[in-house]
N, C-alpha and C positions, 0 to 999 in steps of 0.2 A: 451734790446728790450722792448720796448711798447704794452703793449696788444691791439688791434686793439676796438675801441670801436662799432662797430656793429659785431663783429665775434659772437653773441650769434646767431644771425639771418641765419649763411651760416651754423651752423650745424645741423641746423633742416629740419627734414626729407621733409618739404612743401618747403624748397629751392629747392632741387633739380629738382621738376615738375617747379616750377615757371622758372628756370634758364634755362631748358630747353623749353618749351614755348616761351621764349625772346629769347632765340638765330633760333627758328623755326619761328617767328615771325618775324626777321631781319636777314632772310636769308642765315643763316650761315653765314655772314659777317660784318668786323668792319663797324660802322655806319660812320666813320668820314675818313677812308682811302680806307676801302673798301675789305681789306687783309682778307684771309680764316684763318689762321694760328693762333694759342696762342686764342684762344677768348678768352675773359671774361665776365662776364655781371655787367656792373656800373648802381650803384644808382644815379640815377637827384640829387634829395633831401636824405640828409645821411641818414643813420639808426641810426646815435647816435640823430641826430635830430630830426629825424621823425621814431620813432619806429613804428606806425601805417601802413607806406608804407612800409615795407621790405619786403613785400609775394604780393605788387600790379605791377604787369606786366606795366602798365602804369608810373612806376617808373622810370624803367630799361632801357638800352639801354647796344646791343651787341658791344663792343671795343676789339681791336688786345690790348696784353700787354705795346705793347709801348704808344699808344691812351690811354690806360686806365692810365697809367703814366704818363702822361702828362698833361690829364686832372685833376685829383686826385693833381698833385703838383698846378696846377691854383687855383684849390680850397681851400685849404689849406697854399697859399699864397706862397711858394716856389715857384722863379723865376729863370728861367733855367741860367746855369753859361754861359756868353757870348763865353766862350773859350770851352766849349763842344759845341756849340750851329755853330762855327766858323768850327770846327773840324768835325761834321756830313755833316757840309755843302760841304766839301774838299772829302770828302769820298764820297757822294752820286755821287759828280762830276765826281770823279776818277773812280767808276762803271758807268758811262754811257759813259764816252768818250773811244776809242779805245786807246791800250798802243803803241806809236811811236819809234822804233826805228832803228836808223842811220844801213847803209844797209842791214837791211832784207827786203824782198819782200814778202808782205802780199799775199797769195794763196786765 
């Protein structure tokens, strides 16, 4: 495992005001889905890049862990594998359509 190269920034005690601030800021919700659940708060610009911005609220933005994940792999250039990609698409489906079958009588 890799050491995170901004994790010097999320253990200092001025994250935790800033972290929460961003997420009072946006609402308690992901910026990009809109989901209450998992927050995180992502940096625009890194902290390995920009160590100056890591305590600037203007950085930041509130994202669910899956958002936060997905954005983080765009930036970093991992491209999502078409067959998981294929796979959440069949799943989302299968949760919103009703399950069919041969004679029961839906009440």
């Amino acid at each position: 495992m890799t050491k995170r190269p901004g994790r010097w920034a999320l253990v200092r005690k001025e994250w935790q005001a800033v972290r929460h601030g961003v997420l009072e800021r946006d609402g308690w919700q992901c910026q990009h889905c809109g989901a209450r659940r998992r927050l995180e708060v992502h940096h625009v610009k890194r902290v390995a890049d920009h160590p100056e911005l890591a305590f600037d609220p203007s950085n930041c933005l509130t994202l669910c862990g899956p958002c936060h994940t997905r954005v983080t792999n765009l930036e970093l250039g991992n491209n999502p594998d078409p067959k998981r990609v294929a796979w959440r698409k069949a799943v989302a489906e299968l949760a919103t359509k009703p399950i069919e079958r041969k004679g029961e009588i839906n009440a």
